[in-house]
MITIFI-885868 format. One record per residue: residue number from 1; residue in three letters; x, y, z of N, C-alpha, C in turn. Coordinates in Angstrom, 2 decimals. Layout:
# MITIFI-885868
@n NUM; res ALA; n.px X; n.py Y; n.pz Z; ca.px X; ca.py Y; ca.pz Z; c.px X; c.py Y; c.pz Z
...
# end
This chain:
# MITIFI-885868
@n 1; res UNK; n.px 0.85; n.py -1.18; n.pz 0.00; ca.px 0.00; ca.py 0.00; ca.pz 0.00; c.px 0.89; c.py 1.24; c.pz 0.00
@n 2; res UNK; n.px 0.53; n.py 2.02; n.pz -0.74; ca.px 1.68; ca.py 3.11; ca.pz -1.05; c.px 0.60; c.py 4.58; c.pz -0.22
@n 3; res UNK; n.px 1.18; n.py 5.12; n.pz 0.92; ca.px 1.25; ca.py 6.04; ca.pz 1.86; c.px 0.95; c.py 7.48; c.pz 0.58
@n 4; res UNK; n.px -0.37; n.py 8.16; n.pz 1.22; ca.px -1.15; ca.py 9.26; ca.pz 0.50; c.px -0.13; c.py 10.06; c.pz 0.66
@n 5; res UNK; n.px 0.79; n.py 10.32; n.pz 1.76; ca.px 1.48; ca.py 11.81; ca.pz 2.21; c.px 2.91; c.py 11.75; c.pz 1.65
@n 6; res UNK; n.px 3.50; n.py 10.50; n.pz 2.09; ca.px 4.98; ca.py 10.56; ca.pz 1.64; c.px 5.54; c.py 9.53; c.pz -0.10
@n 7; res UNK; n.px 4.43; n.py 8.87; n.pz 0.12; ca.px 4.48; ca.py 7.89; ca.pz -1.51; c.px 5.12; c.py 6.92; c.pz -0.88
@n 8; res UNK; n.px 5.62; n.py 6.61; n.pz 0.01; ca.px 6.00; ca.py 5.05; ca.pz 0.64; c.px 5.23; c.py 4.05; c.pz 0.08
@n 9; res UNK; n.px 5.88; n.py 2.98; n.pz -0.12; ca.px 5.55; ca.py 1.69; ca.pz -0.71; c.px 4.91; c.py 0.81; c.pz 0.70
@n 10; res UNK; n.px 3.95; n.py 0.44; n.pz 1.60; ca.px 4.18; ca.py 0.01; ca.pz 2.39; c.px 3.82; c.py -1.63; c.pz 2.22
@n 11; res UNK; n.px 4.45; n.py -2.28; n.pz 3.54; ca.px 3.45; ca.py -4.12; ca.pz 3.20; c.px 2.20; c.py -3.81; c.pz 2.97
@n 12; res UNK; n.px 1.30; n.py -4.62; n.pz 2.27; ca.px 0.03; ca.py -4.46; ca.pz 2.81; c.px -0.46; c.py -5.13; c.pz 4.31
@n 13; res UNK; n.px -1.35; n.py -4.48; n.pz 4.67; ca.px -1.80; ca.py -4.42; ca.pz 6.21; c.px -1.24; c.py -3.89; c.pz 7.00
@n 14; res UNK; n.px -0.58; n.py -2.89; n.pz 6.63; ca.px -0.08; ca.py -1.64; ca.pz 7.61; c.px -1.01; c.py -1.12; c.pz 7.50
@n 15; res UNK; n.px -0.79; n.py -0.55; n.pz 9.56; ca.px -2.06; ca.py 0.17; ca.pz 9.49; c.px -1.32; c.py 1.77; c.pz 9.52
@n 16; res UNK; n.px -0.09; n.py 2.24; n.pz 9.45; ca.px 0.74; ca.py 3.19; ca.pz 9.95; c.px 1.93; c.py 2.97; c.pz 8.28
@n 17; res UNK; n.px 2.12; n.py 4.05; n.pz 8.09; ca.px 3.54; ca.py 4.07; ca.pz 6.98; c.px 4.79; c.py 4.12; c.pz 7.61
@n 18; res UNK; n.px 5.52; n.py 2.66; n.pz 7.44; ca.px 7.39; ca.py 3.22; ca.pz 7.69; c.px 7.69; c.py 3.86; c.pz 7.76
@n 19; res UNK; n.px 7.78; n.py 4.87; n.pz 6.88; ca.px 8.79; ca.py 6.35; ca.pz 6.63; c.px 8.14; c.py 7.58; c.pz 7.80
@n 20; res UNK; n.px 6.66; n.py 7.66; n.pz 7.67; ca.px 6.43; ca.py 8.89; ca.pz 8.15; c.px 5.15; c.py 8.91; c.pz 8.97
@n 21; res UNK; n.px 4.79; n.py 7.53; n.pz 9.39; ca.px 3.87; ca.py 7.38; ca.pz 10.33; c.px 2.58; c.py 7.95; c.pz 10.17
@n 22; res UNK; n.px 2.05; n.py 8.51; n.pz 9.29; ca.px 0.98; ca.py 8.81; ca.pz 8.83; c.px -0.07; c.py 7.04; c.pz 8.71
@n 23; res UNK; n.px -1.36; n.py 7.16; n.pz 9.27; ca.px -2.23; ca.py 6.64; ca.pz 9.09; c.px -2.54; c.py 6.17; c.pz 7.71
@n 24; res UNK; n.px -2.43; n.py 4.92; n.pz 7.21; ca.px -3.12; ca.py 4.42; ca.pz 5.80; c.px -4.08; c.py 3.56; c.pz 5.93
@n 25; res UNK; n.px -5.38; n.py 4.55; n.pz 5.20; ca.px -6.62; ca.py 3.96; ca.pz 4.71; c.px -6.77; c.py 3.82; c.pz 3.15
@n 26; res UNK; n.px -7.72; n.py 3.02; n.pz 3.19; ca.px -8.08; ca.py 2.39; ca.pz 1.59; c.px -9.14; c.py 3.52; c.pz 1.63
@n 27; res UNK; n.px -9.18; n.py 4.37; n.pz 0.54; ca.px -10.35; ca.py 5.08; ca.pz 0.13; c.px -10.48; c.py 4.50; c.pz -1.40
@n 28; res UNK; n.px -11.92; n.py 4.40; n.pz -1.47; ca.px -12.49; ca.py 3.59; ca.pz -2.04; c.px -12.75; c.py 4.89; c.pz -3.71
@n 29; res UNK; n.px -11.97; n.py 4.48; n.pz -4.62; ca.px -11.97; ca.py 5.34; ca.pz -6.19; c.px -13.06; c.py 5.32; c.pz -6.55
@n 30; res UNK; n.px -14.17; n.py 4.45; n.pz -6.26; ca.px -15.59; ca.py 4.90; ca.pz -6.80; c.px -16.33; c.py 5.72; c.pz -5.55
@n 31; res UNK; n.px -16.30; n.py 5.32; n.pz -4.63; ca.px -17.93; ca.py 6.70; ca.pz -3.17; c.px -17.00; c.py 7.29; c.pz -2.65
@n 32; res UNK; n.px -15.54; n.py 7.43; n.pz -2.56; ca.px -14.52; ca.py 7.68; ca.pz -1.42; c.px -14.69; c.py 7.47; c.pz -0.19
@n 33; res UNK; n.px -15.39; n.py 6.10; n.pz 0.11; ca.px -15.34; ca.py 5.57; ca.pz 1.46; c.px -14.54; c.py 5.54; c.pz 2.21
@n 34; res UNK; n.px -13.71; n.py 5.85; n.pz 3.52; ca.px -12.33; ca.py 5.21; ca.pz 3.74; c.px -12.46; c.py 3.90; c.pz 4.25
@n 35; res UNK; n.px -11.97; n.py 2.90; n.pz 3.50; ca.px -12.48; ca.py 1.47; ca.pz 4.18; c.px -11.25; c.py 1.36; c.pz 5.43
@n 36; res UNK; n.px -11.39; n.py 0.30; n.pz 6.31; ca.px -9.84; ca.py 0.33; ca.pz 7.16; c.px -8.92; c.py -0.81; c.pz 6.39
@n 37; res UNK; n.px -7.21; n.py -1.05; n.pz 6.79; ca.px -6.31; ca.py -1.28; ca.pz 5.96; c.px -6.69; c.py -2.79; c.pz 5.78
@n 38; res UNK; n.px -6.44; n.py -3.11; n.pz 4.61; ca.px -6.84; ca.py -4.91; ca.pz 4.47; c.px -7.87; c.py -4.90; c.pz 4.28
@n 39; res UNK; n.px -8.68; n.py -4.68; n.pz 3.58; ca.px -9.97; ca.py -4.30; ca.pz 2.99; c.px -9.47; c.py -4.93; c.pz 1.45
@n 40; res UNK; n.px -10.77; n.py -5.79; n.pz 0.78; ca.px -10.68; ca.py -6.19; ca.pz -0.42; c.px -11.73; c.py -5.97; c.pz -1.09
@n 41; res UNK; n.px -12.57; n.py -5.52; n.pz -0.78; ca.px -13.90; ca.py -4.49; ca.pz -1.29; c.px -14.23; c.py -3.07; c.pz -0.22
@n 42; res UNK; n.px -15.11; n.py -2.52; n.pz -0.88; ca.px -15.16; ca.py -0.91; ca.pz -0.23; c.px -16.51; c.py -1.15; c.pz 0.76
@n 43; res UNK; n.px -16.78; n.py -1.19; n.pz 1.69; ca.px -18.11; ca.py -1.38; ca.pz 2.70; c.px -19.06; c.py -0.64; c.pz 1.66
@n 44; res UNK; n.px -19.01; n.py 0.44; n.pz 1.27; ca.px -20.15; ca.py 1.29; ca.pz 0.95; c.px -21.04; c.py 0.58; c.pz -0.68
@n 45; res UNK; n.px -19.87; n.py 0.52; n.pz -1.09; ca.px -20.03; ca.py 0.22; ca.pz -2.54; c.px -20.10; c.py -1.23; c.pz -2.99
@n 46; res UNK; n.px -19.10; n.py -1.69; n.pz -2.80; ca.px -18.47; ca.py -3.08; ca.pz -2.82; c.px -17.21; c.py -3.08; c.pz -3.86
@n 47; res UNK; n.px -17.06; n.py -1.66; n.pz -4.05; ca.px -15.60; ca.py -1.88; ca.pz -5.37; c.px -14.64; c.py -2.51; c.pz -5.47
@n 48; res UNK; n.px -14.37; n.py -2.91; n.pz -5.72; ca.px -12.88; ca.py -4.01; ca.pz -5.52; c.px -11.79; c.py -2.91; c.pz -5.12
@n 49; res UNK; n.px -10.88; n.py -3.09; n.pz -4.01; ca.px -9.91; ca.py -2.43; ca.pz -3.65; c.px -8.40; c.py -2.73; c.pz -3.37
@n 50; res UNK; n.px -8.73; n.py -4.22; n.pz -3.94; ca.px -7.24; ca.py -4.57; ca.pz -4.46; c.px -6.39; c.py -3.68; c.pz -5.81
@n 51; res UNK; n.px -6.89; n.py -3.42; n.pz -6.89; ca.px -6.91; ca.py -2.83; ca.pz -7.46; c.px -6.85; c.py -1.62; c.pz -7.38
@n 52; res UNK; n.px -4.98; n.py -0.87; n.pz -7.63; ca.px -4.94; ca.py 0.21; ca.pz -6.34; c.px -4.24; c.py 1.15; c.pz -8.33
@n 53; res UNK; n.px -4.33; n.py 2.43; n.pz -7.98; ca.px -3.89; ca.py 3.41; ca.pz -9.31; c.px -2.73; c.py 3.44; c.pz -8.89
@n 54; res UNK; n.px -1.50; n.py 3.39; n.pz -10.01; ca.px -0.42; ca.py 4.05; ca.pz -9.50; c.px 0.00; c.py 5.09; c.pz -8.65
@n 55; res UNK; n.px -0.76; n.py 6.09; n.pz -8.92; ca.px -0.44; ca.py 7.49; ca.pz -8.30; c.px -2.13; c.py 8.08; c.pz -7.63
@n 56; res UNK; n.px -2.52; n.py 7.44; n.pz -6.77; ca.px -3.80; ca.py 7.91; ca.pz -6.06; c.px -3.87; c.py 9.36; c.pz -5.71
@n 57; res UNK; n.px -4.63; n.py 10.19; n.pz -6.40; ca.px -5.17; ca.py 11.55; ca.pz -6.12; c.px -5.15; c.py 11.75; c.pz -4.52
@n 58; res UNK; n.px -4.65; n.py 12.75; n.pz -3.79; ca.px -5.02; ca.py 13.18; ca.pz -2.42; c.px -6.31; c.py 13.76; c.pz -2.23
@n 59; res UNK; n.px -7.21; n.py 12.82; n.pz -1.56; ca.px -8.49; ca.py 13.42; ca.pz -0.99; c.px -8.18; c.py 14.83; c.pz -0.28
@n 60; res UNK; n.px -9.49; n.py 15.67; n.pz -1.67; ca.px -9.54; ca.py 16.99; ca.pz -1.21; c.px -11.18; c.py 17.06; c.pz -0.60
@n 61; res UNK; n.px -11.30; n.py 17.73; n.pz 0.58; ca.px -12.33; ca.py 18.20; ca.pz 1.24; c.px -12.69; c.py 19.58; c.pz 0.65
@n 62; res UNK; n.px -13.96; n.py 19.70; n.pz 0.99; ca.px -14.45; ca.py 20.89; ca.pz 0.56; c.px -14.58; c.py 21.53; c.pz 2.41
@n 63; res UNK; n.px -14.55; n.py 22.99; n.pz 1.63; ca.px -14.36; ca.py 23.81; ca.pz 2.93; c.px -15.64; c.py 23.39; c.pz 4.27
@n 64; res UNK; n.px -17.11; n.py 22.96; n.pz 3.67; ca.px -18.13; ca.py 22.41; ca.pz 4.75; c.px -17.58; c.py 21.30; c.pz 5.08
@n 65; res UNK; n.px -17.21; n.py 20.12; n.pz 4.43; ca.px -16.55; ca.py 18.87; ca.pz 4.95; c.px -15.58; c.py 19.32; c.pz 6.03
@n 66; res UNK; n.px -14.62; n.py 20.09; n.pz 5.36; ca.px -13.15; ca.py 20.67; ca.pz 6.64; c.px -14.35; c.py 21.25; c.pz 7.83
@n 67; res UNK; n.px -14.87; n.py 21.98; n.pz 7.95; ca.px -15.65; ca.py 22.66; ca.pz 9.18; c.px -16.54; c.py 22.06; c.pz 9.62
@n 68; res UNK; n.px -16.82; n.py 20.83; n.pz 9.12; ca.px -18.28; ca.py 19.70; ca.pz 9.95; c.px -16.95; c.py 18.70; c.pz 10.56
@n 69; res UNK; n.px -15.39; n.py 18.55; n.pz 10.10; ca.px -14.92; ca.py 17.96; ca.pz 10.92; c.px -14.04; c.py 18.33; c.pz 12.47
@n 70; res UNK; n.px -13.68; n.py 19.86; n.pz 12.23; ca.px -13.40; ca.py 20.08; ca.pz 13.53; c.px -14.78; c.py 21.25; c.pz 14.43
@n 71; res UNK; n.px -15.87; n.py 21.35; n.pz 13.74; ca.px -16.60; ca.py 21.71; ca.pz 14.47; c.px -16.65; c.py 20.71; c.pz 15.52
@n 72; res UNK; n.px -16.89; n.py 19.42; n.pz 15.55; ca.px -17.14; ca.py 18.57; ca.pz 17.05; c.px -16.13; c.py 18.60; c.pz 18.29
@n 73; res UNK; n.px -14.97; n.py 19.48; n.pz 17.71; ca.px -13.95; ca.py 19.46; ca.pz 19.04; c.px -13.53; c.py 21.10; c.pz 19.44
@n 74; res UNK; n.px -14.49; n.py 22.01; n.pz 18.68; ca.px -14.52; ca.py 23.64; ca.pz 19.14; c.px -15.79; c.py 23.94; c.pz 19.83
@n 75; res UNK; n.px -15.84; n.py 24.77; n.pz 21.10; ca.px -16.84; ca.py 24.79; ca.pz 21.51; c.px -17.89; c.py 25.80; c.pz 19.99
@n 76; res UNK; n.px -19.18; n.py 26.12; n.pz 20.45; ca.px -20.05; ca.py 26.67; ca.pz 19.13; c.px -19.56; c.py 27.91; c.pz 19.42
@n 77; res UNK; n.px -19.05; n.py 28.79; n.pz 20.43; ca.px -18.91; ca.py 30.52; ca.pz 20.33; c.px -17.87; c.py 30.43; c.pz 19.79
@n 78; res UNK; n.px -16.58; n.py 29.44; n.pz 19.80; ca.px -15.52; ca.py 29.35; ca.pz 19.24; c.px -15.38; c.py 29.33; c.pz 17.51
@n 79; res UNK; n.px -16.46; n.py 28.34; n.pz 17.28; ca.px -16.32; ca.py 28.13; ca.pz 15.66; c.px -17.03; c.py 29.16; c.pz 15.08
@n 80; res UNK; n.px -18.17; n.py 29.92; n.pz 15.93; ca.px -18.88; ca.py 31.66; ca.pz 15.23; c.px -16.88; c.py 32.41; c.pz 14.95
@n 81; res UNK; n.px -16.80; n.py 32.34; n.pz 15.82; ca.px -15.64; ca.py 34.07; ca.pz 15.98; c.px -14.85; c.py 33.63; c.pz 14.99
@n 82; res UNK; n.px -14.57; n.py 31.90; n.pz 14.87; ca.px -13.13; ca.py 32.01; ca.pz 13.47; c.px -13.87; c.py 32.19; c.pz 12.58
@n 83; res UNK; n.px -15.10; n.py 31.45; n.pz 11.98; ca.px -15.31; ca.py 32.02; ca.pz 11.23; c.px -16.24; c.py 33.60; c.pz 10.54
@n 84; res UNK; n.px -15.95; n.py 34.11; n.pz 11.77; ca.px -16.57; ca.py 35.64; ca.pz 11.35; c.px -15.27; c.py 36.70; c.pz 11.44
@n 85; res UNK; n.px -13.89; n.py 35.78; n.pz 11.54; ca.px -12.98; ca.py 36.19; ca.pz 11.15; c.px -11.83; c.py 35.35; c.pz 10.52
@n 86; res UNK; n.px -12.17; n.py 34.58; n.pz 9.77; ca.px -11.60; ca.py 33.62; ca.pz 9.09; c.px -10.53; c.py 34.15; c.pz 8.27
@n 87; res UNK; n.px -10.68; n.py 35.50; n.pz 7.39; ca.px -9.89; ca.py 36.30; ca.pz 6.80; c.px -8.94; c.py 36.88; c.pz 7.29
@n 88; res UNK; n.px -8.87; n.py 37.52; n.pz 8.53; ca.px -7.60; ca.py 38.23; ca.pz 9.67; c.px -6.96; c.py 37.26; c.pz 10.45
@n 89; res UNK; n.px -7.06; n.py 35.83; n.pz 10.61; ca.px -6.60; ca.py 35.21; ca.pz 11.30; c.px -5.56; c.py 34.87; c.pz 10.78
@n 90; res UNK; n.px -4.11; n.py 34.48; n.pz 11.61; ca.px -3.19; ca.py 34.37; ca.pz 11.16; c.px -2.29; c.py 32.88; c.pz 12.70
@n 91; res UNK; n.px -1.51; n.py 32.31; n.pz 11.78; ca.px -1.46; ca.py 31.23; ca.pz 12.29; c.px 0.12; c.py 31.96; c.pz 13.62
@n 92; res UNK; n.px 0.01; n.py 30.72; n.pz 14.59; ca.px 0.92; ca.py 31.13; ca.pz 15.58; c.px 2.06; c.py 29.32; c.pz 16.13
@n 93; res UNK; n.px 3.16; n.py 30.30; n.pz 16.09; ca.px 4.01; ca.py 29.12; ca.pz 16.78; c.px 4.60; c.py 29.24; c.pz 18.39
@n 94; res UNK; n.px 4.80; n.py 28.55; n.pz 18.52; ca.px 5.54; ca.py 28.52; ca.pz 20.01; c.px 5.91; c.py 27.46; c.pz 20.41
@n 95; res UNK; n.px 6.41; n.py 27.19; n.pz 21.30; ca.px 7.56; ca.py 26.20; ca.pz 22.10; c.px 6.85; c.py 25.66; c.pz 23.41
@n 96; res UNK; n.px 6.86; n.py 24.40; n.pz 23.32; ca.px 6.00; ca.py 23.40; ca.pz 24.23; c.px 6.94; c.py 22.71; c.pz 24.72
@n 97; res UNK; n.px 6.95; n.py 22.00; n.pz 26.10; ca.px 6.50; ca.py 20.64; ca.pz 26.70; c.px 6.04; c.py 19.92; c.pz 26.57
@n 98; res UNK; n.px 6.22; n.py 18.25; n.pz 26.00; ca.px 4.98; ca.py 17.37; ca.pz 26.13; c.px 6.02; c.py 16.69; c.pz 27.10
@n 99; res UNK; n.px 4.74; n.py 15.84; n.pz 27.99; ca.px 5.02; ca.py 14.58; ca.pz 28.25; c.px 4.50; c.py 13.48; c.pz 27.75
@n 100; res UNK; n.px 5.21; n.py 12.95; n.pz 27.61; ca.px 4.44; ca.py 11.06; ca.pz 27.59; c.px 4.60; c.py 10.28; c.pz 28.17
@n 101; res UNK; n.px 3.56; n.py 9.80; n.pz 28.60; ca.px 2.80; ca.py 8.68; ca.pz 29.61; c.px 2.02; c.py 7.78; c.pz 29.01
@n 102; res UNK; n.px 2.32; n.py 6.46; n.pz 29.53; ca.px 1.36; ca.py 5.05; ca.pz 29.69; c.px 0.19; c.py 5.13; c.pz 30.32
@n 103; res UNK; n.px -1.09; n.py 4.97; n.pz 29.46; ca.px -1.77; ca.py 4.92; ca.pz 30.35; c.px -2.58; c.py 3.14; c.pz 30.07
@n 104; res UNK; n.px -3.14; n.py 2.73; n.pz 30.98; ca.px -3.15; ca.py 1.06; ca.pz 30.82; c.px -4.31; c.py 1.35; c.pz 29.89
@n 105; res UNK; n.px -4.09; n.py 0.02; n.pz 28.93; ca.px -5.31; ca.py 0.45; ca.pz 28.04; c.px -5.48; c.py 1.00; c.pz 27.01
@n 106; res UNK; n.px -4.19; n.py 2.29; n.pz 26.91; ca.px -3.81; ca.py 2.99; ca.pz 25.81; c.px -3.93; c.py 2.71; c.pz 24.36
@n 107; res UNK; n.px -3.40; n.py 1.73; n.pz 24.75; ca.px -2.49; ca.py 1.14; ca.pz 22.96; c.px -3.72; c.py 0.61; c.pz 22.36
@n 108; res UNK; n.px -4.23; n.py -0.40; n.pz 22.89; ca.px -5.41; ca.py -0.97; ca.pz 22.49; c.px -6.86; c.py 0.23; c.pz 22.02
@n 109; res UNK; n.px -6.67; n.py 1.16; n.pz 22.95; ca.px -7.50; ca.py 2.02; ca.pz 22.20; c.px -7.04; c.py 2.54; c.pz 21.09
@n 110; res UNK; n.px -6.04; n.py 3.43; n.pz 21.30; ca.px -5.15; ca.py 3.85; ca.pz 19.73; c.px -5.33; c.py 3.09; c.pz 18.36
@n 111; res UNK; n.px -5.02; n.py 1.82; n.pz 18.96; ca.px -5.29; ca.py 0.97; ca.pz 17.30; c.px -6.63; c.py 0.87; c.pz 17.16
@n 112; res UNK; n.px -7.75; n.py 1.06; n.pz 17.87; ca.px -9.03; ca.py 1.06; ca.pz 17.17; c.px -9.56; c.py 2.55; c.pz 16.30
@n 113; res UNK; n.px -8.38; n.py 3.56; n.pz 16.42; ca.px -8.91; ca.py 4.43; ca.pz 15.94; c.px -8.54; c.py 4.81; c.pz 14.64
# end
């Protein structure tokens, strides 16, 4: 399975790309379903998805698709103000801390997502 972001060749049934750890799903060339990895038909359709294009187009969203997907993690006064200033907004960097921690249970959730 060859990786949407970096073009990596991967095994099939990766659920993650070698090179750059990006998530690989089967999106399906006829409904653009994303089926999950190891998929040999498309759930929605039934297309055959062995049958992969050399060079697979990058799924483009339309601007309501992009804003019906992070509307569920902005509160609603939050997603009014960006977009009633969507035009003046300007992006910001800065310098973090993370930690990482185990938490029991973790992993097993992670891979279901």
């Amino acid at each position: 399975m060859r990786c949407p972001k970096c073009r990596h060749e991967n095994h099939s049934g990766a659920k993650f790309c070698n090179e750059c750890a990006a998530k690989l799903e089967l999106v399906c060339s006829e409904c653009r379903t994303v089926n999950p990895p190891g998929s040999k038909f498309c759930n929605q359709c039934a297309h055959n998805l062995t049958v992969t294009p050399s060079d697979p187009a990058p799924i483009e969203l339309s601007f309501d698709e992009k804003l019906d997907k992070i509307r569920r993690y902005l509160p609603k006064g939050l997603t009014d103000k960006i977009l009633s200033q969507r035009d003046r907004i300007e992006g910001e960097r800065k310098q973090v801390t993370v930690m990482f921690c185990d938490m029991e249970g973790f992993t097993a959730l992670a891979e279901k997502l």
